[in-house]
N, CA and C atoms as a LAMMPS dump frame, in Angstrom:
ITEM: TIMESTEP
0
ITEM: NUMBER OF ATOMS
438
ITEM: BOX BOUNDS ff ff ff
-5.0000000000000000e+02 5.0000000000000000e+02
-5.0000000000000000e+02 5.0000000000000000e+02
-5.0000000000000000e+02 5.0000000000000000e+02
ITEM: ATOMS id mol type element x y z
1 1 1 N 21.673 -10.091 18.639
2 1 2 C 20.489 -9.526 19.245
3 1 3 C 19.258 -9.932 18.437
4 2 1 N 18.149 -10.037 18.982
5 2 2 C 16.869 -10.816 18.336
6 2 3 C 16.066 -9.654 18.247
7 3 1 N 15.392 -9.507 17.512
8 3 2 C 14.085 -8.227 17.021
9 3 3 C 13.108 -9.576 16.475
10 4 1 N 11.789 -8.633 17.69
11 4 2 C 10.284 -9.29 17.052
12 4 3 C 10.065 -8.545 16.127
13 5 1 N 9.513 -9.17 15.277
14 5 2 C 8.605 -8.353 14.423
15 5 3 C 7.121 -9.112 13.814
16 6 1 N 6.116 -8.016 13.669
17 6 2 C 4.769 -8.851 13.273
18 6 3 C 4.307 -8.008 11.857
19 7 1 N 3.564 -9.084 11.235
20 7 2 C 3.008 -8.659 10.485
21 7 3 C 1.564 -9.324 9.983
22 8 1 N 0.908 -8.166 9.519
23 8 2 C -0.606 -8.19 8.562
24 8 3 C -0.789 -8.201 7.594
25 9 1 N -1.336 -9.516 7.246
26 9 2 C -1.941 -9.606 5.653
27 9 3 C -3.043 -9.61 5.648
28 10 1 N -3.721 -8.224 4.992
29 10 2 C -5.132 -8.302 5.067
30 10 3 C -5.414 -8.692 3.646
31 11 1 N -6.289 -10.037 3.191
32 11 2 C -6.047 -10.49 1.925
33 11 3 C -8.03 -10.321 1.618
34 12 1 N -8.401 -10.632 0.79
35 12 2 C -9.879 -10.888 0.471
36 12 3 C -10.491 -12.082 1.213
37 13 1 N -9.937 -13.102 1.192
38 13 2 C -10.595 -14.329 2.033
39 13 3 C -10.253 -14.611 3.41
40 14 1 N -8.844 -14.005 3.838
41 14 2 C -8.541 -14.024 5.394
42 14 3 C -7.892 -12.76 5.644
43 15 1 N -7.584 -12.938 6.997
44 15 2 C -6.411 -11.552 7.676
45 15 3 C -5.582 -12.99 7.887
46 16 1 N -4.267 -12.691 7.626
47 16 2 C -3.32 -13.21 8.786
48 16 3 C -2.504 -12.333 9.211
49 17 1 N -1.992 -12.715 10.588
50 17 2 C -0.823 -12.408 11.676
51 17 3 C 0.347 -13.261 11.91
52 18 1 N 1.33 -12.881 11.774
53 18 2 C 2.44 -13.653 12.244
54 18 3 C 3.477 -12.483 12.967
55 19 1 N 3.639 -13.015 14.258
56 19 2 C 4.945 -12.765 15.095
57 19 3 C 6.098 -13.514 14.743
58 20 1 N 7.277 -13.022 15.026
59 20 2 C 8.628 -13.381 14.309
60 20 3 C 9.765 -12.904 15.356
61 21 1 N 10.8 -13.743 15.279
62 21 2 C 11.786 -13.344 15.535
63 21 3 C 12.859 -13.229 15.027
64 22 1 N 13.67 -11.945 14.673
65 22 2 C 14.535 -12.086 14.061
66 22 3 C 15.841 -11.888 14.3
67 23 1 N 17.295 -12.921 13.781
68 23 2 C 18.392 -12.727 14.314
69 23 3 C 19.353 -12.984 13.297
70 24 1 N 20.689 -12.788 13.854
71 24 2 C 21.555 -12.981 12.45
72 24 3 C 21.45 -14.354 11.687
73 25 1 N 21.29 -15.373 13.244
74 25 2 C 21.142 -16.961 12.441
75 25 3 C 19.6 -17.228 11.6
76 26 1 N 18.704 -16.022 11.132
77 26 2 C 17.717 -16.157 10.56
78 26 3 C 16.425 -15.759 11.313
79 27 1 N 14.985 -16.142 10.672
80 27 2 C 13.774 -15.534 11.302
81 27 3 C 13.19 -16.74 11.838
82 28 1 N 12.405 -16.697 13.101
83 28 2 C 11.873 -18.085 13.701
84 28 3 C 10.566 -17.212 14.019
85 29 1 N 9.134 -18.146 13.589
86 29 2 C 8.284 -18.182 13.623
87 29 3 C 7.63 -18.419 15.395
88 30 1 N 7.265 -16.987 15.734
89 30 2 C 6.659 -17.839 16.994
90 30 3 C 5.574 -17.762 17.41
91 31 1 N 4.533 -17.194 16.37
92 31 2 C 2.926 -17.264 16.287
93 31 3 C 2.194 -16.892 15.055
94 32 1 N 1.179 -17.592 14.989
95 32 2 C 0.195 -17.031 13.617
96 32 3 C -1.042 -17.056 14.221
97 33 1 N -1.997 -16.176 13.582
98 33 2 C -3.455 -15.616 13.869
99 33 3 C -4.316 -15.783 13.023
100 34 1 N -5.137 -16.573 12.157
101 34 2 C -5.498 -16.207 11.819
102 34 3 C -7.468 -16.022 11.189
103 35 1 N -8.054 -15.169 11.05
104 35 2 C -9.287 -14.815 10.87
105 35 3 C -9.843 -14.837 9.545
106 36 1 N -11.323 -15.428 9.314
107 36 2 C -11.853 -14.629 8.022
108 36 3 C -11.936 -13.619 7.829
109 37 1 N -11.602 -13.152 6.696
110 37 2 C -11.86 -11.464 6.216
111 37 3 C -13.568 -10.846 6.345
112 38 1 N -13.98 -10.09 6.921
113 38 2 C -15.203 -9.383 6.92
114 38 3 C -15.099 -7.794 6.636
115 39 1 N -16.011 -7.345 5.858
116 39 2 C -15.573 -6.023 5.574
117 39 3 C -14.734 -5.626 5.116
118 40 1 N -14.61 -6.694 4.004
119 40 2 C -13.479 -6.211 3.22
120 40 3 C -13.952 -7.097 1.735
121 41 1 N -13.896 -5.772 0.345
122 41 2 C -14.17 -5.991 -1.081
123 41 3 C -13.059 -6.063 -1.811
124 42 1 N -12.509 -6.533 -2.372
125 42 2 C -12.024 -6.528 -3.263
126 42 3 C -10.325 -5.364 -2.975
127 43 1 N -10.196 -5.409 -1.68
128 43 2 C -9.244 -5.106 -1.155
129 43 3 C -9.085 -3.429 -0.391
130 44 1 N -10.735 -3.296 -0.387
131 44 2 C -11.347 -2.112 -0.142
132 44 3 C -12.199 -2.67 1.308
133 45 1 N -12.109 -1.601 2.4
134 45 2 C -12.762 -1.451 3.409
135 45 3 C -14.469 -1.114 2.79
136 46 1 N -15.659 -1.928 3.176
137 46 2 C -16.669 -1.456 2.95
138 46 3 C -17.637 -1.31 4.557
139 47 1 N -17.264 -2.286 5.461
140 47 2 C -17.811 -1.763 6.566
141 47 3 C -16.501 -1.81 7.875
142 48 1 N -16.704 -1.159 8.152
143 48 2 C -15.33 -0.869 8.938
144 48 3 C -15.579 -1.509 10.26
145 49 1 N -16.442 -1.636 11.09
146 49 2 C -16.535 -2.554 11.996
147 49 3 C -16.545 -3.812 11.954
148 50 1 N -16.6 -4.398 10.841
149 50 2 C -16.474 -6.086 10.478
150 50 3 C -15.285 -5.921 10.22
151 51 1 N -14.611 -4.952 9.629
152 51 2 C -12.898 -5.244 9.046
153 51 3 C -12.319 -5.472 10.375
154 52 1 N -12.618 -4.321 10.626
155 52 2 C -11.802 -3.654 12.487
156 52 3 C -11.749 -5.415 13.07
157 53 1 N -13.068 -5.616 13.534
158 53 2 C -13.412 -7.179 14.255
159 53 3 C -12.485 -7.996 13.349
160 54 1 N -12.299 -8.264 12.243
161 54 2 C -11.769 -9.687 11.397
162 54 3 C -9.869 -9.006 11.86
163 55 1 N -9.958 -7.846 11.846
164 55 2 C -8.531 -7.949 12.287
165 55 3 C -7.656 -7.751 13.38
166 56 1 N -8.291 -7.412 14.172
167 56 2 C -8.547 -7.928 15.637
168 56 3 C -8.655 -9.59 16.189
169 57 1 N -9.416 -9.853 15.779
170 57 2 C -9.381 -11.598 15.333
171 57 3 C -7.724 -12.177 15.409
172 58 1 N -7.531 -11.987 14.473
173 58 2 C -6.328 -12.102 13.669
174 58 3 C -5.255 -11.71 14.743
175 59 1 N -4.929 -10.438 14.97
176 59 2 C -4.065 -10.151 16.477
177 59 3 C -4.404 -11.291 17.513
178 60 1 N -5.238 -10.929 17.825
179 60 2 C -5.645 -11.934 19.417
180 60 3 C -4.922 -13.299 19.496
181 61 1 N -5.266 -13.962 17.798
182 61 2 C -4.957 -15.427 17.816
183 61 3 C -3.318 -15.369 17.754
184 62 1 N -2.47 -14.569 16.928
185 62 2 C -1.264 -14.526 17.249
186 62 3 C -0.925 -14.125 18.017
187 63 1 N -1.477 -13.132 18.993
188 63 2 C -1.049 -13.048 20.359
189 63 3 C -0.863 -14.274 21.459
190 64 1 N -1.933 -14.595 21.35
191 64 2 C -2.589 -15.982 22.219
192 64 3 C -1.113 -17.433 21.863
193 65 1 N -1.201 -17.397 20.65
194 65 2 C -0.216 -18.793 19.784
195 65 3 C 1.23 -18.489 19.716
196 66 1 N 1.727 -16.948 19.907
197 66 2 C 3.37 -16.32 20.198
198 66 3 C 3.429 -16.664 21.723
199 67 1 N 2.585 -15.564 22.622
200 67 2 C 3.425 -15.567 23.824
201 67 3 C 3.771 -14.087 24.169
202 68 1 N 3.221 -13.09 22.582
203 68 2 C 3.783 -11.794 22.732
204 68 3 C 2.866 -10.738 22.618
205 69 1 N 2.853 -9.515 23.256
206 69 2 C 1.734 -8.888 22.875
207 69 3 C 2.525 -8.103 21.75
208 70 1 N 1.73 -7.758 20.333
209 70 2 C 1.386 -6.689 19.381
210 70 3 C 1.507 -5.491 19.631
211 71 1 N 2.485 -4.844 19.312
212 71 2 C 2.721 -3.393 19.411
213 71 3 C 2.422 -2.445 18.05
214 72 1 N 3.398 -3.203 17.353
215 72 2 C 2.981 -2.706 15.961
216 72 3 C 3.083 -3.592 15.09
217 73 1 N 2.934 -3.378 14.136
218 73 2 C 3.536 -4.533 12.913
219 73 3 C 3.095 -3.813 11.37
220 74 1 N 4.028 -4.625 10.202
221 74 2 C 3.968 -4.659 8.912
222 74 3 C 2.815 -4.709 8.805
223 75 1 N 1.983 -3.752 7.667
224 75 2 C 1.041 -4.313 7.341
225 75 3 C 0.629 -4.241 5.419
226 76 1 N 0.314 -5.536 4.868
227 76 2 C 0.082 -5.486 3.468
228 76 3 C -1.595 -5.596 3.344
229 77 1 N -2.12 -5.009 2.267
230 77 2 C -3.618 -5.027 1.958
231 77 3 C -3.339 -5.245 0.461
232 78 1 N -3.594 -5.439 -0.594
233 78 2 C -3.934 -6.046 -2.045
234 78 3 C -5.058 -5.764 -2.256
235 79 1 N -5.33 -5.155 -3.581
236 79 2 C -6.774 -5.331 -4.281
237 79 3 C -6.526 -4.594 -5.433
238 80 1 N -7.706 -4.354 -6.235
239 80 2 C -7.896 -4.043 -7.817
240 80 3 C -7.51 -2.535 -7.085
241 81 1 N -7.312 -1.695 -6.506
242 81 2 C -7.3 -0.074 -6.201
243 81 3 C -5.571 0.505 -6.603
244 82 1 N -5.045 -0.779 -7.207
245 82 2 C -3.589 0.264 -7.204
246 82 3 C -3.646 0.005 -8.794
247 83 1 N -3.11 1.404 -9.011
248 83 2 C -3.018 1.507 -10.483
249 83 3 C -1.917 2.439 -11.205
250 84 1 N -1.443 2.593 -12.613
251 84 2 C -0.389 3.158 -12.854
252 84 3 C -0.691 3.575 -14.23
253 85 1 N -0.403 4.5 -14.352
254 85 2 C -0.4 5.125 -15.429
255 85 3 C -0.16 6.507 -16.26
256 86 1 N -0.154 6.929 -17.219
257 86 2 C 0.488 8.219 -17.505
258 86 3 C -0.143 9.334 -18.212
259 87 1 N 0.172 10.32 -17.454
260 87 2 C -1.117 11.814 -17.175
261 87 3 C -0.41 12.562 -17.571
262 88 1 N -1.056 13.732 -18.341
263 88 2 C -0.106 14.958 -18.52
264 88 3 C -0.227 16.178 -17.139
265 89 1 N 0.854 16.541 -17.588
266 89 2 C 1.911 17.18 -16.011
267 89 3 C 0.411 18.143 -15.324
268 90 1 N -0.21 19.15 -16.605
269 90 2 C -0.85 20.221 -16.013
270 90 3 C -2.464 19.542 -15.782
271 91 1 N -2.91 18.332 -16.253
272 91 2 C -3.964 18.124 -15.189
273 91 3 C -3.377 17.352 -13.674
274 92 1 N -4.519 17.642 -12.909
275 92 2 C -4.495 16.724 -11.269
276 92 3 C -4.665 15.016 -11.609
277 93 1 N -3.625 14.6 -10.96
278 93 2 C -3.404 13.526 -11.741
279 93 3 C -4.326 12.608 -10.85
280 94 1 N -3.928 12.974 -9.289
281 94 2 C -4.871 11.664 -7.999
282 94 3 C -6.106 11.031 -8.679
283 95 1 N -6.996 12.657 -8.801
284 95 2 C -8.815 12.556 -9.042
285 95 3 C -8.656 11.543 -10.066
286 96 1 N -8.028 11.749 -11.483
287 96 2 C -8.128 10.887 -12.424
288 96 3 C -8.172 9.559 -11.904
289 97 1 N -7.152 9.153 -10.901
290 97 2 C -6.84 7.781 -11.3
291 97 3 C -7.963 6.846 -9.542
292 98 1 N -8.452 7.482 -9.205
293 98 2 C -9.41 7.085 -8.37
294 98 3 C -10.304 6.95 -8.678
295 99 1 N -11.201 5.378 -8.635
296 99 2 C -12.297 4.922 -9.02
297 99 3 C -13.323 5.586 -8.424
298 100 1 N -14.838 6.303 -9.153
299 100 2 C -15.429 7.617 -8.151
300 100 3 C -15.924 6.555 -6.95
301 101 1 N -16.391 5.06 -6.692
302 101 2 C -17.144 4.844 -5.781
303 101 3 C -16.015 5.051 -4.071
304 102 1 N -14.821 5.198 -4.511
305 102 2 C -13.632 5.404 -3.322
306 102 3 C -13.456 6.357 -3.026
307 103 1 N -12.93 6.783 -1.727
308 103 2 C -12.694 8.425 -1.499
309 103 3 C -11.071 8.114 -0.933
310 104 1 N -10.402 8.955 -1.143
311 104 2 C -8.912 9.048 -0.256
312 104 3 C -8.8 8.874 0.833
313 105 1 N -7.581 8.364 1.881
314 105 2 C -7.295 8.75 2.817
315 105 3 C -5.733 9.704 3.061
316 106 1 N -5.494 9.43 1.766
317 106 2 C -4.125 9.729 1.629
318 106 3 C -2.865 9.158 0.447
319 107 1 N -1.915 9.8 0.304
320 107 2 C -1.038 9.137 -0.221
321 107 3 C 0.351 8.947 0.089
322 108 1 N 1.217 7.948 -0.133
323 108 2 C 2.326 7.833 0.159
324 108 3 C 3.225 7.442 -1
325 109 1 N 4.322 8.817 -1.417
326 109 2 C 5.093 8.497 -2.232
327 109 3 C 6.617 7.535 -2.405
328 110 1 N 6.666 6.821 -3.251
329 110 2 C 7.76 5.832 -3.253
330 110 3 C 8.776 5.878 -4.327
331 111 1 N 8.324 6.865 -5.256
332 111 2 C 9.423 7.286 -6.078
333 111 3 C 9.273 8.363 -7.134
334 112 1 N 10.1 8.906 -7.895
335 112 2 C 10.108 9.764 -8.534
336 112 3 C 10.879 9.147 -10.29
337 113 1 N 10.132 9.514 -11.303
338 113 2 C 11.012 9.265 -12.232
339 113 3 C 10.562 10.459 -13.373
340 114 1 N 11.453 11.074 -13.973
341 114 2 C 11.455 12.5 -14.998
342 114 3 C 12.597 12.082 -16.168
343 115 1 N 11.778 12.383 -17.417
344 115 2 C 12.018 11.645 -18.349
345 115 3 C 12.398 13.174 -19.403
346 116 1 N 13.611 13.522 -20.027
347 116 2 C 13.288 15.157 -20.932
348 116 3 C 14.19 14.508 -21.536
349 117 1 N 13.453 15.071 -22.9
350 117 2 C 14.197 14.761 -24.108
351 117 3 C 15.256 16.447 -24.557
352 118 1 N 16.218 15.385 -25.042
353 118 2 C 17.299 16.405 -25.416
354 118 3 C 17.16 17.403 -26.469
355 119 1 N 17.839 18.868 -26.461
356 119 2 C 16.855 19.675 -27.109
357 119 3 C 18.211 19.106 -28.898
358 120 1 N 18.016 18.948 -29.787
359 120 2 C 18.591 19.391 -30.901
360 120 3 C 19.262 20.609 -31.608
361 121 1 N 20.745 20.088 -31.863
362 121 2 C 21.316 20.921 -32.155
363 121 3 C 20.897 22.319 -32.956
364 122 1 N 20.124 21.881 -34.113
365 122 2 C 19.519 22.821 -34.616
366 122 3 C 17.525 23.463 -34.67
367 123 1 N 17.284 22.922 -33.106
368 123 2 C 16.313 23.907 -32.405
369 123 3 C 16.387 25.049 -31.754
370 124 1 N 15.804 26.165 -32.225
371 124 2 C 15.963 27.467 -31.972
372 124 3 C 15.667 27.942 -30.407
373 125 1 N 16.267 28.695 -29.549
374 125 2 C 15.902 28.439 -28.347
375 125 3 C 14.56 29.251 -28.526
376 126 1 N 13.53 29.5 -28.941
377 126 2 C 12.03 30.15 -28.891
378 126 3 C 11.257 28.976 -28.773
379 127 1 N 12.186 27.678 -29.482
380 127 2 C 10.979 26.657 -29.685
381 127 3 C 10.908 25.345 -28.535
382 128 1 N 11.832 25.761 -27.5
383 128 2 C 12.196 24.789 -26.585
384 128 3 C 11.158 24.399 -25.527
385 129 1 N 10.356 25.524 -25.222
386 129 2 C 9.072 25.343 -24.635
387 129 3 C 8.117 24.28 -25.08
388 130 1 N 8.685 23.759 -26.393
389 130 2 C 7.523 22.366 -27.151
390 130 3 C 8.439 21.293 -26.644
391 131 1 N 9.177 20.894 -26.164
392 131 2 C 9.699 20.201 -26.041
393 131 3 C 8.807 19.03 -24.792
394 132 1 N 9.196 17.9 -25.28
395 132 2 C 8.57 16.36 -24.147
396 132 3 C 9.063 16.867 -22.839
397 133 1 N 8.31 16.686 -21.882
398 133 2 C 8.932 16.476 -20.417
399 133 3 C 7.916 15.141 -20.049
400 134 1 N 8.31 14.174 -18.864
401 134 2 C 7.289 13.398 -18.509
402 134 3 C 7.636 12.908 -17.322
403 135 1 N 6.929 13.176 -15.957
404 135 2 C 7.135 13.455 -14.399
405 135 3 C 6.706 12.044 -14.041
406 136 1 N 6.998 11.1 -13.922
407 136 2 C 6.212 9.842 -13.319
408 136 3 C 6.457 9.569 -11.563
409 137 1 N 5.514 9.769 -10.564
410 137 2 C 5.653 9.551 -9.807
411 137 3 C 5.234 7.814 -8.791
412 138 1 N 5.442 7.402 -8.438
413 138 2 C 5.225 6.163 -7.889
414 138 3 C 4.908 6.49 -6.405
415 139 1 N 3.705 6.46 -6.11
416 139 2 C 2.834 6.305 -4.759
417 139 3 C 1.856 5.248 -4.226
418 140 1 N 1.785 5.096 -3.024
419 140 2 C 0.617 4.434 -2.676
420 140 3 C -0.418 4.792 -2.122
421 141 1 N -1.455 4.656 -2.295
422 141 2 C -2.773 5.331 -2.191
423 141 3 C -3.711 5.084 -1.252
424 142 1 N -3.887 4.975 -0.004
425 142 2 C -4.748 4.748 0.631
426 142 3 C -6.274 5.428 0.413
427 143 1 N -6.962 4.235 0.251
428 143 2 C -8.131 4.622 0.04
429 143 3 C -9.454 3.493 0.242
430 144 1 N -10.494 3.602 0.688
431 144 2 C -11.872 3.406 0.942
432 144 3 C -13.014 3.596 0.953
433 145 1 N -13.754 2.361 -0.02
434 145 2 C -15.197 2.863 -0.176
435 145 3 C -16.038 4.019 0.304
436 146 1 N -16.598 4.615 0.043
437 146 2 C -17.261 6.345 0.599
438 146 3 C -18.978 5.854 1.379
């Protein structure tokens, strides 16, 4: 059985589109789209009607060059906005790590990792409350210029 599938690369210098087909004997290419990037910084939306238009663009021409209309598809964006790093548990960790000129749209989590160190044989249980804990979560962040 064959499954289309499409996808979006919204990159800094272009959008592309590609429709696909996929089957057990492999994926066959059966359109690409593609547009200059407008309204788009550094992997950040800054005017949303030039993005919207550049990726729209981008659909149309792989629509037009497949044969298929676009229902949904993959979509990747890249830029300086993803970041990682390590916060203690009792401040809010989001605000920190968002550059102020961006505002949220949301987040999407992708993993969990919790790190506790073992208590020692000869630590008293009064003093276990000092003990390391360290919560690392792995998300992705949707977010755009304000």
């Amino acid at each position: 059985m064959k499954e289309r599938v499409s996808a979006i690369d919204i990159g800094a210098d272009r959008i592309c589109t590609v429709v696909a087909e996929a089957s057990q004997l492999g994926v066959s290419v059966l359109g690409i789209g593609v547009a200059p990037s407008r309204g788009l910084q550094k992997g950040m939306v800054v005017n949303l009607d030039e993005a919207r238009q550049s990726i729209r663009s981008s659909l149309a021409l792989a629509e037009r060059s497949s044969g298929h209309r676009i229902d949904s598809a993959v979509i990747s964006i890249t830029g300086n906005h993803q970041h990682r790093g390590v916060i203690a548990l009792i401040k809010e960790i989001l605000p920190g790590l968002r550059e102020p000129e961006n505002q949220s749209a949301g987040q999407l989590p992708k993993g969990f990792i919790t790190e506790i160190k073992r208590v020692p044989q000869n630590v008293h249980q009064q003093h276990i409350e000092n003990l390391g804990v360290r919560l690392t979560e792995r998300l992705r962040e949707v977010a755009g210029a304000r």
